[in-house]
mmCIF entry with sequence, helices, sheets and N, C-alpha, C, O atoms, coordinates in Angstrom:
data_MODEL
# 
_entry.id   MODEL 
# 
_entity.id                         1 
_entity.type                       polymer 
_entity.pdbx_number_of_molecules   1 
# 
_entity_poly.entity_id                      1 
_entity_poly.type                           'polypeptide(L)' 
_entity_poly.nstd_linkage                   no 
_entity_poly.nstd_monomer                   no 
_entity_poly.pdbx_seq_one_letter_code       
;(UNK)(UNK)(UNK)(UNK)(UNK)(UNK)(UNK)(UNK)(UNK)(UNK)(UNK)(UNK)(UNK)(UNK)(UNK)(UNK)
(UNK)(UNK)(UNK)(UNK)(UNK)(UNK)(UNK)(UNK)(UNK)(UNK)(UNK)(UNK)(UNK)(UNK)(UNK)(UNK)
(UNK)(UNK)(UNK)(UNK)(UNK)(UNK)(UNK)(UNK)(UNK)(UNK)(UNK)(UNK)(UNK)(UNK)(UNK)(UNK)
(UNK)(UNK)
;
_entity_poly.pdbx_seq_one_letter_code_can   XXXXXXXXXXXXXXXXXXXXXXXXXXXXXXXXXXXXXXXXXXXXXXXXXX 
_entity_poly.pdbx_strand_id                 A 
# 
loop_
_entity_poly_seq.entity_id 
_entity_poly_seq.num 
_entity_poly_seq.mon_id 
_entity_poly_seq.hetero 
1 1  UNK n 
1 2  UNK n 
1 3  UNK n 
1 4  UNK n 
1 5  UNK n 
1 6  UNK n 
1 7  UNK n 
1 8  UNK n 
1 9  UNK n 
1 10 UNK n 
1 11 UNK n 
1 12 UNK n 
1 13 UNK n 
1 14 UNK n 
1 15 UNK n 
1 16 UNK n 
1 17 UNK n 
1 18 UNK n 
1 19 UNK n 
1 20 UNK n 
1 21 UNK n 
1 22 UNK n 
1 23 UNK n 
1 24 UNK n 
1 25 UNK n 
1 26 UNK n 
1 27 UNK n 
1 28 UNK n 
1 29 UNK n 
1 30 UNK n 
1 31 UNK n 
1 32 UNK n 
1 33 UNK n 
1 34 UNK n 
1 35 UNK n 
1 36 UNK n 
1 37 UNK n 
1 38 UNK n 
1 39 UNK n 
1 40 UNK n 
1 41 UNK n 
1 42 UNK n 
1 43 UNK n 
1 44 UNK n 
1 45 UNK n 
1 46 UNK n 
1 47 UNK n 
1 48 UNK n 
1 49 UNK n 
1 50 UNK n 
# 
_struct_asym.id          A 
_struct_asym.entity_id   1 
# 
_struct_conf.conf_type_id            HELX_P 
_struct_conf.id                      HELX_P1 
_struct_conf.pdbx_PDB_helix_id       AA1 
_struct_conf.beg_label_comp_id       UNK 
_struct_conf.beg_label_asym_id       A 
_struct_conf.beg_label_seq_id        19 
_struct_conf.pdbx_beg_PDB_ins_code   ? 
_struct_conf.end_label_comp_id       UNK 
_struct_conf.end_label_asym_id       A 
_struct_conf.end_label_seq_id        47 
_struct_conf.pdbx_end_PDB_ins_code   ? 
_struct_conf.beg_auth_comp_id        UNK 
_struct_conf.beg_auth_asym_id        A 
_struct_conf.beg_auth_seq_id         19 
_struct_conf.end_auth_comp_id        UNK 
_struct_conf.end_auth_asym_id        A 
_struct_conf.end_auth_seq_id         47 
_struct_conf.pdbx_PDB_helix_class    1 
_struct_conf.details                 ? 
_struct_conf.pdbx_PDB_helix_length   29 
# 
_struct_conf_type.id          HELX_P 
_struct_conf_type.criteria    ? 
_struct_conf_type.reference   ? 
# 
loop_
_atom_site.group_PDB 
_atom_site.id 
_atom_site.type_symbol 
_atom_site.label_atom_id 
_atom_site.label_alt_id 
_atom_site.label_comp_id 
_atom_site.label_asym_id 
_atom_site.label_entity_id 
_atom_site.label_seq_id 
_atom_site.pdbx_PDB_ins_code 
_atom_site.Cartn_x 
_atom_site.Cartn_y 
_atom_site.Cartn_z 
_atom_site.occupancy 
_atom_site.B_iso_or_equiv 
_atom_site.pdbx_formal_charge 
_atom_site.auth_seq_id 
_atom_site.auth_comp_id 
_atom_site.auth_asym_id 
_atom_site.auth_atom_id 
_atom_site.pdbx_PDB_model_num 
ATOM 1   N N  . UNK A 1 1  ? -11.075 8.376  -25.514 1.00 0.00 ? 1  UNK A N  1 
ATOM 2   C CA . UNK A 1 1  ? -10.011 7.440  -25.178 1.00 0.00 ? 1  UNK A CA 1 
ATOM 3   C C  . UNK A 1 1  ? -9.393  6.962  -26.479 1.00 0.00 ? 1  UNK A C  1 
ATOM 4   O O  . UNK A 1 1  ? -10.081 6.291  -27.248 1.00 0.00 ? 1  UNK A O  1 
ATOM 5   N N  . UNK A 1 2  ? -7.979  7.307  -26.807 1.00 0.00 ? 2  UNK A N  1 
ATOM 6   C CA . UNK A 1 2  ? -7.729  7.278  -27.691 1.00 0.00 ? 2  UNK A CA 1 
ATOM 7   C C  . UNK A 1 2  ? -6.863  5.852  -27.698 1.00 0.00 ? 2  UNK A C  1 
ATOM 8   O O  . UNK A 1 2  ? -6.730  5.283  -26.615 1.00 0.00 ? 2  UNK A O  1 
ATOM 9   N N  . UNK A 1 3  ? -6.277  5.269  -28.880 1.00 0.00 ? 3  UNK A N  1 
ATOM 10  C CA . UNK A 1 3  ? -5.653  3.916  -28.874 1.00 0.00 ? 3  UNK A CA 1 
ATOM 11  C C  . UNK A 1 3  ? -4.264  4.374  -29.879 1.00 0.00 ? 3  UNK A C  1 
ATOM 12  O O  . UNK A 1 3  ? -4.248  4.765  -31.047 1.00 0.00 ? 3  UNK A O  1 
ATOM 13  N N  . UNK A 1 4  ? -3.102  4.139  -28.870 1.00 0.00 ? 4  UNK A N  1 
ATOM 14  C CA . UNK A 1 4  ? -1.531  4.014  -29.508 1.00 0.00 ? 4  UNK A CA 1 
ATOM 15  C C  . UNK A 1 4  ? -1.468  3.296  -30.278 1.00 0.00 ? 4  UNK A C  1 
ATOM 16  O O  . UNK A 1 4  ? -2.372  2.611  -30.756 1.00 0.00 ? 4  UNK A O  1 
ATOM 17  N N  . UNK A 1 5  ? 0.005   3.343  -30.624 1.00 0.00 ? 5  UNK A N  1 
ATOM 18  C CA . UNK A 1 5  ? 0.541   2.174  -31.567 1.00 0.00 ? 5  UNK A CA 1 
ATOM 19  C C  . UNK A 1 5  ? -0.231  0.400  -31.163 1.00 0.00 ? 5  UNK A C  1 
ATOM 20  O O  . UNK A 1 5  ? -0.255  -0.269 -30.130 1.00 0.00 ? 5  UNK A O  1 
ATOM 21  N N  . UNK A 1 6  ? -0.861  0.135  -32.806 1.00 0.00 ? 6  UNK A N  1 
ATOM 22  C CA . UNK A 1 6  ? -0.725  -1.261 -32.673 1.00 0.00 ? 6  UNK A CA 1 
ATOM 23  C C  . UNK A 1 6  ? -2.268  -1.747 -31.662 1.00 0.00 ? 6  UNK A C  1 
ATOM 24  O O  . UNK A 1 6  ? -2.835  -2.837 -31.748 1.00 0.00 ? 6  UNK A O  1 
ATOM 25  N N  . UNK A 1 7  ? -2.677  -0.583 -30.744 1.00 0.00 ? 7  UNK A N  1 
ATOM 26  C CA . UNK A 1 7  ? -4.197  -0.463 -30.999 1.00 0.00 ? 7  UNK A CA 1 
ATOM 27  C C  . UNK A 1 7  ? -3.849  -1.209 -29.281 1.00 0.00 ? 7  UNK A C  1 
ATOM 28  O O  . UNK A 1 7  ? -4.438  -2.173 -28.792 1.00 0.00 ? 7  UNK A O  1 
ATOM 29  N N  . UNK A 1 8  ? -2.753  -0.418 -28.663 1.00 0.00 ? 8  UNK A N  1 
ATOM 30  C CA . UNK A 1 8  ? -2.658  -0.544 -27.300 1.00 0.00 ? 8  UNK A CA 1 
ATOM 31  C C  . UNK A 1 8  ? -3.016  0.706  -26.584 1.00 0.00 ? 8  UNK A C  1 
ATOM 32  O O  . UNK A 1 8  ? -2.496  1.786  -26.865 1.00 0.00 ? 8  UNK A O  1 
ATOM 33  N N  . UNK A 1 9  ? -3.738  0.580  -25.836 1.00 0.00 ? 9  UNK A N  1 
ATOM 34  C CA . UNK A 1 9  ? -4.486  2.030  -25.271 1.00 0.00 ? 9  UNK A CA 1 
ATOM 35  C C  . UNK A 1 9  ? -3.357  2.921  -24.124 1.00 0.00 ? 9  UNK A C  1 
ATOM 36  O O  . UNK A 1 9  ? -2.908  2.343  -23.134 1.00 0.00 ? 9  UNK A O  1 
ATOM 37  N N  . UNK A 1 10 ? -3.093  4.029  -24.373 1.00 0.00 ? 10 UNK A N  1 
ATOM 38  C CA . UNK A 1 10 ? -2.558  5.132  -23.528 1.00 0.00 ? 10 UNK A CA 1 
ATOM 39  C C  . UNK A 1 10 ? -2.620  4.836  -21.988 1.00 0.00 ? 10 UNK A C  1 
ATOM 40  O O  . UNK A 1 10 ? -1.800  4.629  -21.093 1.00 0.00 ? 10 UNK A O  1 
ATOM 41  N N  . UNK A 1 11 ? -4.194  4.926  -22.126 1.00 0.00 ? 11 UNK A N  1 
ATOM 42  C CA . UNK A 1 11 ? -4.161  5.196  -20.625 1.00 0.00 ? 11 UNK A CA 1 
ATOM 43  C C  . UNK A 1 11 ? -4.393  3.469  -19.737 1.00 0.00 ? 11 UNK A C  1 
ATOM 44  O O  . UNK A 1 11 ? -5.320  3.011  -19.069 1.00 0.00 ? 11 UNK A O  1 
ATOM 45  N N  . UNK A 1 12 ? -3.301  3.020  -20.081 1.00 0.00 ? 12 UNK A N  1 
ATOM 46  C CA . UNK A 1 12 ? -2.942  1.565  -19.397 1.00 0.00 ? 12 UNK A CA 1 
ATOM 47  C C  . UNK A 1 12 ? -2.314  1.866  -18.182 1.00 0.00 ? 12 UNK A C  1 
ATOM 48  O O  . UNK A 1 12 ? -1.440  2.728  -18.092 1.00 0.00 ? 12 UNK A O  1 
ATOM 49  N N  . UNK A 1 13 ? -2.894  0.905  -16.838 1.00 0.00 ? 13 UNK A N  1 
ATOM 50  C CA . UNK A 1 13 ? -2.127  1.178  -15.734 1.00 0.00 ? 13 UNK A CA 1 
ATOM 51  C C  . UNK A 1 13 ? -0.586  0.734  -15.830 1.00 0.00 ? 13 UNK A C  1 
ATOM 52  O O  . UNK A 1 13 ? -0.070  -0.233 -16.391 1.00 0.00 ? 13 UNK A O  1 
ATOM 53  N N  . UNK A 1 14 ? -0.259  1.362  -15.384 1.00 0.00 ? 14 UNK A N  1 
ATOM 54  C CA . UNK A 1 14 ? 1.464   1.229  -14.800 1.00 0.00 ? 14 UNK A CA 1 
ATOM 55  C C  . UNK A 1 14 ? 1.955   -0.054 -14.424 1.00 0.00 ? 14 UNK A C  1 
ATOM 56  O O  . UNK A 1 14 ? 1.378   -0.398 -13.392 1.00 0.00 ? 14 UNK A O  1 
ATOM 57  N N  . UNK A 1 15 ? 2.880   -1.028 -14.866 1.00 0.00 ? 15 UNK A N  1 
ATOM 58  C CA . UNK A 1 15 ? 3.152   -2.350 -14.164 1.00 0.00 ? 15 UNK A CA 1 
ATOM 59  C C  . UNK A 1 15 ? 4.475   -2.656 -13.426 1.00 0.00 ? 15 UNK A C  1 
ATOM 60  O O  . UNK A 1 15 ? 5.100   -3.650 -13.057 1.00 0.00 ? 15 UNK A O  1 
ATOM 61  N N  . UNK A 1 16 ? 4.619   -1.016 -13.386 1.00 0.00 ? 16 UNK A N  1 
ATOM 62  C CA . UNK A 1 16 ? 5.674   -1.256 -12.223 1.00 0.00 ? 16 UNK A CA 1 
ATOM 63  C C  . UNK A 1 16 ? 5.411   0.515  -11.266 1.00 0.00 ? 16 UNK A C  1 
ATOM 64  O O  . UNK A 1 16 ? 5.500   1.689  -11.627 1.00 0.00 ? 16 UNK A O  1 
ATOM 65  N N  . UNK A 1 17 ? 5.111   -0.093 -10.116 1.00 0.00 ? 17 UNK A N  1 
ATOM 66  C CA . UNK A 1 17 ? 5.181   1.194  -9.136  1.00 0.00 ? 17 UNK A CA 1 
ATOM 67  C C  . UNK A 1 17 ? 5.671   1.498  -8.482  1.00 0.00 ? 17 UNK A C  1 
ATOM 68  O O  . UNK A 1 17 ? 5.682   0.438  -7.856  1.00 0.00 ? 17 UNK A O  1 
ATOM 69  N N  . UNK A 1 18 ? 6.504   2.439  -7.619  1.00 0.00 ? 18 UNK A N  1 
ATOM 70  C CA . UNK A 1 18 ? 7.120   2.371  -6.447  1.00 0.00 ? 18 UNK A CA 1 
ATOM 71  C C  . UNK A 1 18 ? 6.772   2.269  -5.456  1.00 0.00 ? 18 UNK A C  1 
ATOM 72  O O  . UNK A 1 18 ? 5.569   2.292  -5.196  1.00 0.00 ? 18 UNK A O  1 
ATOM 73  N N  . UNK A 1 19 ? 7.790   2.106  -4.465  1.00 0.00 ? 19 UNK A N  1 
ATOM 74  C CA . UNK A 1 19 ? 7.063   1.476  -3.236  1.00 0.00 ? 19 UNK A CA 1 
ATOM 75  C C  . UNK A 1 19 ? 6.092   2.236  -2.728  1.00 0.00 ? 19 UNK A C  1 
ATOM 76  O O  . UNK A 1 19 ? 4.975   1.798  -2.454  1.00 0.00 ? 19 UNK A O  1 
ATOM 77  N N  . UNK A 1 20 ? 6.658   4.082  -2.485  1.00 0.00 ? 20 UNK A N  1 
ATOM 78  C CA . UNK A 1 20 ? 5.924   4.922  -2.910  1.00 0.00 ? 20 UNK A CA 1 
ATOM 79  C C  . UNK A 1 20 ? 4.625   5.240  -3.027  1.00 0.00 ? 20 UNK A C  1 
ATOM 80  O O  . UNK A 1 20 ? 4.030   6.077  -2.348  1.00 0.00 ? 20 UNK A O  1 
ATOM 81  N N  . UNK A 1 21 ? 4.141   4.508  -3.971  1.00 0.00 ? 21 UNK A N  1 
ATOM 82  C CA . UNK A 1 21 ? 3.174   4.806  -4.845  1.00 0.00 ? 21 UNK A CA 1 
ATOM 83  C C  . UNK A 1 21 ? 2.599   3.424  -3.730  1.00 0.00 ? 21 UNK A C  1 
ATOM 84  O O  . UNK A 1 21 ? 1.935   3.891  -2.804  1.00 0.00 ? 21 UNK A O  1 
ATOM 85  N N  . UNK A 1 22 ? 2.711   2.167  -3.677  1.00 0.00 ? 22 UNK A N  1 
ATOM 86  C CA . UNK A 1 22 ? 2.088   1.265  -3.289  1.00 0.00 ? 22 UNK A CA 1 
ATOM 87  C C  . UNK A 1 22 ? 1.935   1.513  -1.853  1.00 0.00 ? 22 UNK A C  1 
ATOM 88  O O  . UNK A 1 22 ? 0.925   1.110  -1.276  1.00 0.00 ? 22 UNK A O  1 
ATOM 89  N N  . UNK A 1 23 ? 2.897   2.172  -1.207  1.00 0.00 ? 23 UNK A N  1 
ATOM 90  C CA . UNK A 1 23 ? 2.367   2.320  0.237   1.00 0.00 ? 23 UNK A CA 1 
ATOM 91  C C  . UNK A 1 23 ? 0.711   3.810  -0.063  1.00 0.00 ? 23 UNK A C  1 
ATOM 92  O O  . UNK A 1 23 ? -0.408  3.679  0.434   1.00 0.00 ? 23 UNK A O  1 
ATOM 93  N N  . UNK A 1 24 ? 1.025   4.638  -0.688  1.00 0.00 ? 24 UNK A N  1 
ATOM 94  C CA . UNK A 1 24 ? 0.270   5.519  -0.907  1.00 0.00 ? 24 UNK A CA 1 
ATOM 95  C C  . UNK A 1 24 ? -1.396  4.332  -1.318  1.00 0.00 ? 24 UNK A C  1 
ATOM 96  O O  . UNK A 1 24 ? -2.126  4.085  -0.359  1.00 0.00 ? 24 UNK A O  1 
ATOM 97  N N  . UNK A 1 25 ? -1.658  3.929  -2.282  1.00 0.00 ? 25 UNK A N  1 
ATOM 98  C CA . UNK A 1 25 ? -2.628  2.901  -2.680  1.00 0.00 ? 25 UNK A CA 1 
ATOM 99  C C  . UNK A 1 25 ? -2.978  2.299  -1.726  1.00 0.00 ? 25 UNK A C  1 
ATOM 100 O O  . UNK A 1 25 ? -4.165  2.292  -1.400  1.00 0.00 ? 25 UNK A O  1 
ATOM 101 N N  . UNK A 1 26 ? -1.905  1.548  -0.937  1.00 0.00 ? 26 UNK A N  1 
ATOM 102 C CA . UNK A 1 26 ? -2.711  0.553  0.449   1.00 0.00 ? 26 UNK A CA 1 
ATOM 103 C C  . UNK A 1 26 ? -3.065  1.752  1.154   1.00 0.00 ? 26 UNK A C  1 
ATOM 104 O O  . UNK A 1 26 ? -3.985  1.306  1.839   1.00 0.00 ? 26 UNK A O  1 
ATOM 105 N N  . UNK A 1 27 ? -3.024  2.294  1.291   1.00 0.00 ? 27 UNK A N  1 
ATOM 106 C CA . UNK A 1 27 ? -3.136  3.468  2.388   1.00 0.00 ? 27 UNK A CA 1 
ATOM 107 C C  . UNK A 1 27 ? -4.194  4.055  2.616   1.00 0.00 ? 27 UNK A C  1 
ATOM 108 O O  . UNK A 1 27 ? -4.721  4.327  3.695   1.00 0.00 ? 27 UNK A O  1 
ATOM 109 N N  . UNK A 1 28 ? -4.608  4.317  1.282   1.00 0.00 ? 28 UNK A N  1 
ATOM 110 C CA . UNK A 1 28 ? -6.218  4.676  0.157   1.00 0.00 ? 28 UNK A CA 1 
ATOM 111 C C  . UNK A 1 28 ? -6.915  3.743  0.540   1.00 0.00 ? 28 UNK A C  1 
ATOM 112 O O  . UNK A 1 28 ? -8.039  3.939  1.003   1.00 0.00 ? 28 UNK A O  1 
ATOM 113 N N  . UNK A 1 29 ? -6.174  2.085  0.372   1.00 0.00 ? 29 UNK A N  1 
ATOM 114 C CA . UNK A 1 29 ? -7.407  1.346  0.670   1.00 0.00 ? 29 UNK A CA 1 
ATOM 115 C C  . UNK A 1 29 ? -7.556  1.021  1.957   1.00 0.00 ? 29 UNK A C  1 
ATOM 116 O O  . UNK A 1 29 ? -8.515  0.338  2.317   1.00 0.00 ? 29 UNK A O  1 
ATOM 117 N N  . UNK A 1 30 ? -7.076  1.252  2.399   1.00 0.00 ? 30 UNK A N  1 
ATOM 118 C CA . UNK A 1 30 ? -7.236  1.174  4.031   1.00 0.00 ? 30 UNK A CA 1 
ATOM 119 C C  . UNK A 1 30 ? -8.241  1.996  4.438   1.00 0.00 ? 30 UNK A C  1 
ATOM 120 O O  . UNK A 1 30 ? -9.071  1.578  5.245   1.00 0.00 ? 30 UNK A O  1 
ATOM 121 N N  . UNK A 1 31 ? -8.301  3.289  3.927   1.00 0.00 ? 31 UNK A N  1 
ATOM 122 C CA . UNK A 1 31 ? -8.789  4.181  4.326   1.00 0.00 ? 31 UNK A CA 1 
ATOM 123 C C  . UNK A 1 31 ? -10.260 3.901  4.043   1.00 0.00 ? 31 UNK A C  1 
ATOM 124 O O  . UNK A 1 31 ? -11.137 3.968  4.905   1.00 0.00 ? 31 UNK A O  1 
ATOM 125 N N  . UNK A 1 32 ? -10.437 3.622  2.921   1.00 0.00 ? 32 UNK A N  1 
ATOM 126 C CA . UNK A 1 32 ? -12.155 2.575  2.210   1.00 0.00 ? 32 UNK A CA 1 
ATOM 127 C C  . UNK A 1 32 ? -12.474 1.952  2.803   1.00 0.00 ? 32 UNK A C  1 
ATOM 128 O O  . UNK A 1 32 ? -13.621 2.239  3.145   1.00 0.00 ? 32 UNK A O  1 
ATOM 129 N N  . UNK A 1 33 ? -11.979 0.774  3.400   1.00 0.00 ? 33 UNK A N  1 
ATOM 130 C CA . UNK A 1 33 ? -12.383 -0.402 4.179   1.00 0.00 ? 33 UNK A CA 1 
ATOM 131 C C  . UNK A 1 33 ? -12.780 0.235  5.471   1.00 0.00 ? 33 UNK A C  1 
ATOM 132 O O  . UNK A 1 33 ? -13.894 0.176  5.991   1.00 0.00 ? 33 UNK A O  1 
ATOM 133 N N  . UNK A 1 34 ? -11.602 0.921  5.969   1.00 0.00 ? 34 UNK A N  1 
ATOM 134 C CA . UNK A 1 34 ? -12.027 1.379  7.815   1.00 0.00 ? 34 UNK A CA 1 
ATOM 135 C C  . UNK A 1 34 ? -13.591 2.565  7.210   1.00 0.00 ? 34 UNK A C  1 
ATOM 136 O O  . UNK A 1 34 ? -14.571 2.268  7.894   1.00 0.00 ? 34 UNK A O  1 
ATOM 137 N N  . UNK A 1 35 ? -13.815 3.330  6.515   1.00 0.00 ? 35 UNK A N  1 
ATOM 138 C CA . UNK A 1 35 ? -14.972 4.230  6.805   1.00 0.00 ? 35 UNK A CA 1 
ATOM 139 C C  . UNK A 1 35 ? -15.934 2.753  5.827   1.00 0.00 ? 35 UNK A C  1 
ATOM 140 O O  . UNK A 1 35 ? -17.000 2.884  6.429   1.00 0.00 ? 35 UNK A O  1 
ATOM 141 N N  . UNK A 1 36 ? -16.085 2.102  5.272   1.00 0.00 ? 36 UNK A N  1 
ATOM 142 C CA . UNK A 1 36 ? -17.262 0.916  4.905   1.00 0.00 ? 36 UNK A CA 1 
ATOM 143 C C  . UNK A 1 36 ? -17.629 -0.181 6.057   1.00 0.00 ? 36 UNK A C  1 
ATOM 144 O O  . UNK A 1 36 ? -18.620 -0.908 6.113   1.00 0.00 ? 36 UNK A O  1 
ATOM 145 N N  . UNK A 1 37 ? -16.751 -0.100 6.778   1.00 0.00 ? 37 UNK A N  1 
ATOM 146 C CA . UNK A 1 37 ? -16.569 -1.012 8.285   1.00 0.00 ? 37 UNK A CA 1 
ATOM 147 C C  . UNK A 1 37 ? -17.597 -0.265 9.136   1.00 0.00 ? 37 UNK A C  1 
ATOM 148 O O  . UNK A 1 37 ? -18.454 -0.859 9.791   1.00 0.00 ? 37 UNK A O  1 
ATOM 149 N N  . UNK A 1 38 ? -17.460 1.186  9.093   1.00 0.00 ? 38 UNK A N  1 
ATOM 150 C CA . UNK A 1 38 ? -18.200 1.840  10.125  1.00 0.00 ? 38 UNK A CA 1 
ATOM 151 C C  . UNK A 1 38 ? -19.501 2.391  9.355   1.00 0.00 ? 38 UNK A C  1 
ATOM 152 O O  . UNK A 1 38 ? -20.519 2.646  9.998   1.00 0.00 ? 38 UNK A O  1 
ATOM 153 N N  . UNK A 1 39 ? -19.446 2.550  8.090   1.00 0.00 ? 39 UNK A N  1 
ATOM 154 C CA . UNK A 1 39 ? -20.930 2.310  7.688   1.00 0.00 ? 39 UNK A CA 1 
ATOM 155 C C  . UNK A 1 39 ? -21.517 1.087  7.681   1.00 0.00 ? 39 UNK A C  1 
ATOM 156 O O  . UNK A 1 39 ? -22.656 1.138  8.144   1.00 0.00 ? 39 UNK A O  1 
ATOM 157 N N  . UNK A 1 40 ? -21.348 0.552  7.508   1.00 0.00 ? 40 UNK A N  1 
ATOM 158 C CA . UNK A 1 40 ? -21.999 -1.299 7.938   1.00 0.00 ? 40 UNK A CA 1 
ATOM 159 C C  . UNK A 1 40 ? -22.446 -0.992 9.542   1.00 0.00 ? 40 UNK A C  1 
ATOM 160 O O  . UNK A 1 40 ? -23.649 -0.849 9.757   1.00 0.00 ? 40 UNK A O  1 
ATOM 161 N N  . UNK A 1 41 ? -21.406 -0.878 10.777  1.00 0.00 ? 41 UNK A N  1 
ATOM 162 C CA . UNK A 1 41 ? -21.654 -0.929 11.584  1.00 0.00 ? 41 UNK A CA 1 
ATOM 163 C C  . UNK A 1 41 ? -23.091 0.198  11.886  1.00 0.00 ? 41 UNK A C  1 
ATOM 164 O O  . UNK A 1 41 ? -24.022 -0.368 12.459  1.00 0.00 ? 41 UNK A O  1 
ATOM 165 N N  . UNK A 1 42 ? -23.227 1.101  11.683  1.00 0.00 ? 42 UNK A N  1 
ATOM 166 C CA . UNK A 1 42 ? -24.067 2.327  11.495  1.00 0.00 ? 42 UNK A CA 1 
ATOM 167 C C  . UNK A 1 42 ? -25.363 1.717  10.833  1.00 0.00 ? 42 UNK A C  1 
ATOM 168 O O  . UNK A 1 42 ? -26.445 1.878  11.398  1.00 0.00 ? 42 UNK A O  1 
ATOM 169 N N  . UNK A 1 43 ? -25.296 1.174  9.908   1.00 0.00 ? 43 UNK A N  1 
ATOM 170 C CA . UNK A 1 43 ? -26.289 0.404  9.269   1.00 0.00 ? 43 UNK A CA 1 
ATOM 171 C C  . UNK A 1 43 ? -27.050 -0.279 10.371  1.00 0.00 ? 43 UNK A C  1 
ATOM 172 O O  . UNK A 1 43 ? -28.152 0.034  10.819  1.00 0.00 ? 43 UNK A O  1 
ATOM 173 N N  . UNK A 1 44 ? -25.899 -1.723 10.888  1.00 0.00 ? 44 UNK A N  1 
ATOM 174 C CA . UNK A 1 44 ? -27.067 -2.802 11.644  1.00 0.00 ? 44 UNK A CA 1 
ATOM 175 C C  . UNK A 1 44 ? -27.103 -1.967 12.912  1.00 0.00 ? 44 UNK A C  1 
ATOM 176 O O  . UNK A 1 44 ? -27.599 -2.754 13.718  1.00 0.00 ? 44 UNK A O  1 
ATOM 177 N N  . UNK A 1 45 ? -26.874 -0.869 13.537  1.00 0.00 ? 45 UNK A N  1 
ATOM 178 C CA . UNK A 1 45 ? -27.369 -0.233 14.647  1.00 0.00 ? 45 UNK A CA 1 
ATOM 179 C C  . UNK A 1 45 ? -28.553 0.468  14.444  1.00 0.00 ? 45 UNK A C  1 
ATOM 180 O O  . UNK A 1 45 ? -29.311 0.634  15.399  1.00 0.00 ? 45 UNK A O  1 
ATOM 181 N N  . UNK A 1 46 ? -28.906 1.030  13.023  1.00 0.00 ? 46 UNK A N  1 
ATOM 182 C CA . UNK A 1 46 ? -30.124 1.591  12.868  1.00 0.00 ? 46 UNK A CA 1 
ATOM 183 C C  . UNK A 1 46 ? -31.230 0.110  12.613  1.00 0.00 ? 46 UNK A C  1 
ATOM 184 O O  . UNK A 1 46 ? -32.441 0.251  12.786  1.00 0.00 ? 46 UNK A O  1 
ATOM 185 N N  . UNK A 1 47 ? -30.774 -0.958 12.287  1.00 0.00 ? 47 UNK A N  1 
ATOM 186 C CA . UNK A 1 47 ? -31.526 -2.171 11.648  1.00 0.00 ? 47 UNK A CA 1 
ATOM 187 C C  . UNK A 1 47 ? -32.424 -2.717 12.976  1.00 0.00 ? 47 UNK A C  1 
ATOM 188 O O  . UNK A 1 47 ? -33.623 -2.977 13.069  1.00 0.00 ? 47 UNK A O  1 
ATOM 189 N N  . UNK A 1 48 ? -31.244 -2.781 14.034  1.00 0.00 ? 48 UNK A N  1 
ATOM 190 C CA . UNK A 1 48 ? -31.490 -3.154 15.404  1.00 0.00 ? 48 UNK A CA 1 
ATOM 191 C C  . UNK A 1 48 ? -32.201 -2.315 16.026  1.00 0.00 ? 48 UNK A C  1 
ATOM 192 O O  . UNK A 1 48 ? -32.355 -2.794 17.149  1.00 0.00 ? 48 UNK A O  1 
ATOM 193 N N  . UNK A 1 49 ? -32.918 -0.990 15.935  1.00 0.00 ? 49 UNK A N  1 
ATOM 194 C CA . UNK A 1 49 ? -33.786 -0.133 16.294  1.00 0.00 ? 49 UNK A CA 1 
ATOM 195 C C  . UNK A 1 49 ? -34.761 -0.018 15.709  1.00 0.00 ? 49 UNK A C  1 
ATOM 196 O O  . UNK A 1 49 ? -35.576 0.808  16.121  1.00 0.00 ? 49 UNK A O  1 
ATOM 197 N N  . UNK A 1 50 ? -35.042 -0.768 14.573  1.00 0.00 ? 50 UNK A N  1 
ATOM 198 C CA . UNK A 1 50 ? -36.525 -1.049 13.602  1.00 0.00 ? 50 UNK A CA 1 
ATOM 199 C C  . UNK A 1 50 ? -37.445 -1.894 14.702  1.00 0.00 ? 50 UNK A C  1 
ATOM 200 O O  . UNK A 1 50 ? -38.574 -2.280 14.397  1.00 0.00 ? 50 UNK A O  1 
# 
């Protein structure tokens, strides 16, 4: 990881995205939350059979 001018690093996120890009990201995270929702749920169904 190398460091640019002035000892600001390259690979800095982006601070402006398009909408684009932000519907794409929520979209991603949507997608995380709904399959961690149903592992949780999967979880206390095996917990509840101990």
């Amino acid at each position: 990881m190398g460091n640019g001018c002035c000892g600001v690093s390259e690979q800095r996120a982006r601070s402006f995205l398009t909408k684009e890009e932000r519907i794409g990201m929520l979209n991603e995270y949507k997608d995380y939350l709904e399959k961690e929702a149903q592992g949780v749920s999967e979880r206390i169904k095996d917990l509840e059979k101990e």
